[in-house]
Structures are given as C-alpha cells and as structure tokens.
ZAMARGU-4260 file (C-alpha; in steps of 0.2 Angstrom, whole numbers, plus 5000, padded with zeros to 4 digits):
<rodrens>
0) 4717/4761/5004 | 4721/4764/4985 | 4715/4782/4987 | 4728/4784/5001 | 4742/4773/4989
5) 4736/4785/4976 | 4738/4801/4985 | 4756/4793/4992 | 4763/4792/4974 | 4757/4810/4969
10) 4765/4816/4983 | 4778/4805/4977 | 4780/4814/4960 | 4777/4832/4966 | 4793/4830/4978
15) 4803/4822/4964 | 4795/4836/4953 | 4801/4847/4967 | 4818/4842/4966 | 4820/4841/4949
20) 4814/4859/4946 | 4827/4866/4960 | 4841/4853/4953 | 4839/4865/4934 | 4833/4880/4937
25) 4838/4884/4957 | 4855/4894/4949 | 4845/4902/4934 | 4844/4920/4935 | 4853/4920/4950
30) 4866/4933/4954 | 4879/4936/4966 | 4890/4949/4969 | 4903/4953/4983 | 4916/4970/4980
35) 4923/4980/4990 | 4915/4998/4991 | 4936/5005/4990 | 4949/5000/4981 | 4962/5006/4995
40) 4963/5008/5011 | 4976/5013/5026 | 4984/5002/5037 | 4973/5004/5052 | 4958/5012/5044
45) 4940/5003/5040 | 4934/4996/5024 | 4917/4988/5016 | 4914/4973/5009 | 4896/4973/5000
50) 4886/4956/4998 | 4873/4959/4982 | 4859/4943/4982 | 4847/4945/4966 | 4837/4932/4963
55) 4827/4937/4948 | 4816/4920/4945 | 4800/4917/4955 | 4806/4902/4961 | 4811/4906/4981
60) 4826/4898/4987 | 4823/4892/5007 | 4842/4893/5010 | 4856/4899/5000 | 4875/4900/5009
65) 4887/4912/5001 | 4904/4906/5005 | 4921/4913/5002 | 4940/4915/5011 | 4951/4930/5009
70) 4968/4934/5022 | 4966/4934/5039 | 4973/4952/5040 | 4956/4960/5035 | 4947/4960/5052
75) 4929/4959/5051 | 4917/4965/5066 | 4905/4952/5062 | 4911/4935/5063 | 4896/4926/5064
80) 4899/4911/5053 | 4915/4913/5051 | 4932/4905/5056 | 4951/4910/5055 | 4966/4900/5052
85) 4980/4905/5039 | 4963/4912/5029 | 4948/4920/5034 | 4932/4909/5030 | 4916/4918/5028
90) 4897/4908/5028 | 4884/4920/5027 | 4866/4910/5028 | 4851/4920/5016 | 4832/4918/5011
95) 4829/4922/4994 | 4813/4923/4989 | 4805/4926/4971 | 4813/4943/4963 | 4821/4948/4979
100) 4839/4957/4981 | 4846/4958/4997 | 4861/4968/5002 | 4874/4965/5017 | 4887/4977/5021
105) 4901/4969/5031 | 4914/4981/5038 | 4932/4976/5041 | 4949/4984/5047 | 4966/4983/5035
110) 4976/4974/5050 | 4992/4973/5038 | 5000/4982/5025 | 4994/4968/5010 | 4986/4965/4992
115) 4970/4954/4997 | 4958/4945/4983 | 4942/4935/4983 | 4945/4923/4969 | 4931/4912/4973
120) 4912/4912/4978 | 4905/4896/4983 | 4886/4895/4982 | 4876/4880/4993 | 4858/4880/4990
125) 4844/4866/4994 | 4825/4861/4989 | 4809/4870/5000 | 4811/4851/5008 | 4830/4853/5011
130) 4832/4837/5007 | 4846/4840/4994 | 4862/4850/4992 | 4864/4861/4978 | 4882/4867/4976
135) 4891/4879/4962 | 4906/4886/4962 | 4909/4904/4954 | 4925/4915/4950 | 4925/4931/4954
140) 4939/4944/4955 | 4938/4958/4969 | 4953/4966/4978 | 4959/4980/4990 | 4974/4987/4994
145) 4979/4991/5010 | 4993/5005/5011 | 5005/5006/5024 | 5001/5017/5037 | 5011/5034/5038
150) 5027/5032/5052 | 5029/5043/5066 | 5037/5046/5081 | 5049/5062/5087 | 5064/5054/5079
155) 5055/5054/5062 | 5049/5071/5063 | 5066/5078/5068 | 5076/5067/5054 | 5063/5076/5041
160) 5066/5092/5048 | 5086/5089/5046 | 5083/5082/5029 | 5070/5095/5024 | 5084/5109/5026
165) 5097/5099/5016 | 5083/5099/5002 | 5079/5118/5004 | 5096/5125/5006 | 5104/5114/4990
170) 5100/5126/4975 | 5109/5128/4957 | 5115/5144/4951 | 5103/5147/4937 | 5087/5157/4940
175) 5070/5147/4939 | 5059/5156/4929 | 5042/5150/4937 | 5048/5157/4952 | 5041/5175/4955
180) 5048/5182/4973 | 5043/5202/4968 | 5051/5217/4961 | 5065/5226/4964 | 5078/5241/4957
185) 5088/5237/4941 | 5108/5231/4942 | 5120/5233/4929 | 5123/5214/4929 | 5104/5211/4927
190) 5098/5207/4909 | 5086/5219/4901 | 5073/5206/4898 | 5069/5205/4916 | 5064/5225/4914
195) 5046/5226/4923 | 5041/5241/4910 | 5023/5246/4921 | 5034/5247/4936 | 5046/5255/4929
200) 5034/5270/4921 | 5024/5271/4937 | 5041/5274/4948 | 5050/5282/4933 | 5065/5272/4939
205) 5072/5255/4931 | 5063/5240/4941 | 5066/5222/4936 | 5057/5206/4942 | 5065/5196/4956
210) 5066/5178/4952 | 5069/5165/4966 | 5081/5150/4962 | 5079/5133/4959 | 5079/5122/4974
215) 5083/5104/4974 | 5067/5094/4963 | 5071/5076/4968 | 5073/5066/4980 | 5077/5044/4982
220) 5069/5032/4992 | 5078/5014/4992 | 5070/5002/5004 | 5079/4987/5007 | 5070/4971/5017
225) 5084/4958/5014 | 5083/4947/5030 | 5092/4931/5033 | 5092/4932/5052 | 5086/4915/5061
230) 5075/4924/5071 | 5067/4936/5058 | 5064/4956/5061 | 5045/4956/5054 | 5041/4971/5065
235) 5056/4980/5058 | 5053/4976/5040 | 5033/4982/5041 | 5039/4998/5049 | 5052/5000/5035
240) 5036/5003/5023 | 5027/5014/5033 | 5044/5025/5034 | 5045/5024/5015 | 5025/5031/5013
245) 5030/5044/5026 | 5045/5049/5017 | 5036/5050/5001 | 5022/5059/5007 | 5031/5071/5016
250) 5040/5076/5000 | 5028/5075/4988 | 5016/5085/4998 | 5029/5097/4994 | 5029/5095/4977
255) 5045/5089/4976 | 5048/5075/4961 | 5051/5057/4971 | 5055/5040/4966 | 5055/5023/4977
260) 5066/5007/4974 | 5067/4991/4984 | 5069/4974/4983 | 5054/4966/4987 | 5044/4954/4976
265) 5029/4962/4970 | 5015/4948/4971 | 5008/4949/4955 | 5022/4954/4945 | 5036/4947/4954
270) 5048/4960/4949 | 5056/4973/4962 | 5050/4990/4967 | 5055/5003/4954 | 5044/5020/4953
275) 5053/5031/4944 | 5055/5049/4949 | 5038/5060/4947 | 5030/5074/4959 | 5010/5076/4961
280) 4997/5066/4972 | 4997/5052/4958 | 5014/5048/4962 | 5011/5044/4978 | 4996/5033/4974
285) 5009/5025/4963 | 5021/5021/4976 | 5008/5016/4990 | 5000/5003/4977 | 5017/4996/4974
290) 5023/4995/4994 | 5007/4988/4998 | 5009/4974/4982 | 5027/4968/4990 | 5025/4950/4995
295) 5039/4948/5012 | 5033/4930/5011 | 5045/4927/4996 | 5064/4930/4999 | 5067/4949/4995
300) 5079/4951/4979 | 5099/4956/4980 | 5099/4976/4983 | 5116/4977/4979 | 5113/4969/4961
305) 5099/4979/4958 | 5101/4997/4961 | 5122/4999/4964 | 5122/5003/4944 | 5107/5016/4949
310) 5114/5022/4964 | 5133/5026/4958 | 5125/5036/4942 | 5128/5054/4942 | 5113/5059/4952
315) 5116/5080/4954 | 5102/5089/4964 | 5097/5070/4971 | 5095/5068/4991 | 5094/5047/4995
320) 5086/5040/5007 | 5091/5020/5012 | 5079/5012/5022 | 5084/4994/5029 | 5082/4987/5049
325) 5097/4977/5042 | 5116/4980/5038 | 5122/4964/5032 | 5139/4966/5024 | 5135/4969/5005
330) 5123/4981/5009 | 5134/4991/5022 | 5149/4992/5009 | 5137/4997/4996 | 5132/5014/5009
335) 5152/5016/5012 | 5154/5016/4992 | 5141/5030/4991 | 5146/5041/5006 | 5164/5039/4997
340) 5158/5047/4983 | 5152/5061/4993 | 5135/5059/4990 | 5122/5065/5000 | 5111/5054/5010
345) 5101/5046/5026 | 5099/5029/5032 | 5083/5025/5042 | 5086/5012/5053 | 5069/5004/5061
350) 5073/4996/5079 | 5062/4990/5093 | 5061/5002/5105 | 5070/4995/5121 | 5085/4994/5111
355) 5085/5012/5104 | 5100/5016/5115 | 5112/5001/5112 | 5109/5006/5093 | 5114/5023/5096
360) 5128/5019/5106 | 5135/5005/5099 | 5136/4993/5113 | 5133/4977/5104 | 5142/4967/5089
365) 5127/4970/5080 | 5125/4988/5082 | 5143/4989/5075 | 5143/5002/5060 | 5159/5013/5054
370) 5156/5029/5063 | 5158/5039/5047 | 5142/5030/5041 | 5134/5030/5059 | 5133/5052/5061
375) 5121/5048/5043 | 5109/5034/5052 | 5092/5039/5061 | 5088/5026/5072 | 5068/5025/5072
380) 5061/5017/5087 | 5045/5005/5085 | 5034/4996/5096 | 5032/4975/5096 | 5016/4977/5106
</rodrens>
C-alpha cells in the first residue's frame, strides 16, 4: 500500500514536473514563420503562402496550432481548418518533435484587387499529457499586393487604337535627335551638321542623316471613384482600376512617359493617388502598387478639389484620360471646362453590360451627358456575374 502511495506521488511530481517544464521552455527556441513567396500578384492569378515551423530544442511539442486571419479576398484551396466571415481564419494543427522543421505551402487565388497583411500569429501549444493550454501571441508583418487585372473587351481595344493614333499623329516641329529614320540627299534648308561625311565620300554626292520627329511623350490617367448613389456601383468602380492598369500598361509598353491620379484613399497613407509622369516597366509597378493600395471602403476624396488646378495647367504634348462610372455634377462641369479649353481627352465610362445601349443612346435621365462631351466618352461594358 505505501509502495503504491509512493509510486502515486512520484507520478504526481513527474506530471507537475511535466507541466512545469512545457509552461517555461515549450516557446524557447521555437520559431515561426509565415510569408508569402511574392510580394504581388494579379487579380485572378495564384499566390503562396509559406508556413516555416522550427523547433530547435529537444523537447517535442505533441500539439502546436498555428493560428492567424487575413481578408477573405485571398482564396485558399485548402480550407481545412478554416472559417470565413468578414475575415479569413486559418488553424493549421502540427507535431513538432525535437529539432524538426516542417514547411506547409498553402496556395491561394487574389479574388480582389487589395492590400492584404498578416499582422498577428497566434500560437496554442499543450503538454505530452494535453492537460494544459499553452497560448502566445506573436506580431508578425507579411503582405501582398494584388494588382488589378488588365481590362478588356472589343470596346477597350478599339478606344486604344483611336487613342493610340491621336498620340502617334500629335508631333512638334522640332527634330528629335535620338531618332535615326536613314539617309537621304542633302537640301539647301538642311544644316551642314547633319552631313553623313562616309556616305557622302562613298556616293561622291552630299547625304545627310534623316531624323524622325518627336511624337507625343505623355500621357494622363485620372481615375475618379466618387460614389454617392444609394445603391452603390462596386462593379463599376473595380473595373475603373482594371481600365486605369490597362491604360497604363498599354502606354508604357510603348515607352511613352505616364502618370495616374485619382481620388482614392491610399490605405496606409491615406493620401490620394498621384504618380507623376515617368516611362519604363518601374513606373508601372509604381502605379499598380498604388491602384492596388486604394481603400474604396473609405469615402473617395473631392476630384474637382484635387486635380482641377493640375488639370487646367498648360499641359502641351499631354493626352488625358478620365476615368469615372459616375458623372455627378461637379465632376461633369469640371470635363465641360477642359473640352472648353480645347484640350484633348477621353472619358472611360465603365457600365454593366445590359445597359451598354441606353448608355450610348441616351434613353435615360441618368445617361444624360452634353452631347459635345458624349462623341469623347467610351462606354466600356462589364459583366456583374
């Protein structure tokens, strides 16, 4: 009997030994990482999300949870574990044992335009018993940008190829001297430095060098997501990014110099859009980082207040673009100022697509625009499915 009372206390004292040990030295040398493999990705295409366990003490754990909640607009295969609401909560259950590293790879889809964080990594951890709960609470700081995808659709396409000859037929007067289009016979209005001298000798006749001209450099992409309608026009301001990327993209790729302005709230800066104007693939990182950054949850900014200064600004060798699935009364003046001051410009009009036509046509109150202002609007269907 004392031999079994005896062996009952040591047991006793090994499990709150046990217990003690795992309440100190469970977290030690325990390390816990989750990134994601890309810092950006498109709207629409997939991304990674890397679990790293290390646990590099001897002491096994029997159980560890790894728990943390980003946006529900990354969409994981995998949900196992996991629940969404207005966030997406994540549970992933591992077995650590002494000196192990385990990896997990979790793919996802970008289901929305966004800027999405994992601020926090909540770690829940027990005994070899599992008679306790062991819970720690770690910051972390991992995001991913999802750009918005590229629009597209025959309207687009056409509006491009409308625009695309403005920008090509627009040229200054004065030669570009980068521009080197081949060699042809001297003229006595041509200056004698542009004499090609090997030419010349090997033809024994003058020949000068044929410079092209310098086409229109710049171009301006004002997005405005103002919307005050009751029944608000998500679809239409989404899609007003994606035409903004396909805009810029579209330029740029053609190494024309582009900037982007709009009035939406940038999430962590809470100022509005403002790239200035700059050609080269870095620019349009630049401007997909900062459409992908705007927060629509917040009120967008006044346009008018904003940019009108910008926009009435000389602006020679300057094609704008507007972009806004609204024309609230401000705004449409604003666009009625500027085509008075015989600028040149195109307004982008995102609708859905079974009202296209009464856009077009202007068979409703709302579809009301000056008619001087409508022959410079591309209505842009999109779908609400």
């Amino acid at each position: 009997m004392i031999r079994i009372i005896g062996l009952g206390l040591l047991a006793l004292i090994l499990f709150w030994l046990e217990r003690r040990i795992y309440e100190k030295m469970w977290n030690r040398s325990l390390f816990v990482s989750i990134a994601f493999s890309q810092q950006s990705i498109r709207e629409g295409e997939e991304g990674e999300l890397m679990e790293i366990i290390e646990n590099r003490k001897r002491l096994p754990l029997a159980i560890l949870k790894v728990k943390f909640q980003t946006d529900r607009h990354l969409l994981f295969g995998d949900t196992k574990g996991s629940r969404t609401t207005d966030k997406f909560y994540r549970n992933d259950v591992f077995r650590a044992g002494g000196g192990e590293r385990i990896t997990r790879h979790l793919k996802f889809v970008g289901g929305k335009r966004g800027y999405y964080t994992i601020e926090n990594v909540d770690l829940v951890a027990s005994d070899l018993f599992l008679t306790t709960q062991l819970v720690e609470s770690r910051k972390t700081k991992n995001a991913v940008y999802v750009y918005p995808r590229l629009f597209d659709s025959r309207e687009f396409r056409l509006s491009l190829e409308m625009l695309n000859g403005e920008v090509t037929a627009r040229r200054h007067l004065l030669t570009d001297p980068f521009t080197y289009k081949g060699i042809r016979e001297y003229q006595p209005f041509d200056d004698m430095k542009s004499i090609n001298w090997k030419a010349t000798a090997k033809t024994g006749e003058l020949k000068v060098n044929q410079r092209g001209y310098t086409a229109l450099k710049s171009v301006r992409v004002f997005f405005n997501i103002e919307d005050n309608n009751i029944m608000k026009k998500e679809e239409c301001v989404e899609a007003s990014f994606q035409i903004a990327a396909g805009l810029c993209a579209y330029f740029l790729k053609q190494g024309i110099q582009v900037a982007c302005y709009g009035n939406g709230a940038d999430i962590l800066t809470r100022e509005p859009v403002c790239i200035m104007p700059k050609a080269g693939s870095g620019q349009f990182e630049t401007i997909c980082r900062a459409l992908a950054r705007v927060d629509t949850s917040r009120p967008a900014l006044d346009f008018c207040s904003l940019f009108e200064e910008l926009l009435t600004r000389q602006s020679q060798s300057t094609i704008t673009c507007f972009i806004s699935p609204n024309h609230y009364e401000n705004f449409l003046s604003l666009v009625e100022k500027y085509h008075d001051m015989g600028k040149e410009y195109i307004w982008f009009y995102p609708v859905p697509e079974y009202r296209l036509e009464e856009f077009k046509e202007g068979k409703s109150k709302e579809a009301y625009f000056p008619e001087r202002i409508r022959k410079h609007i591309s209505f842009l269907p999109i779908s609400l499915s």
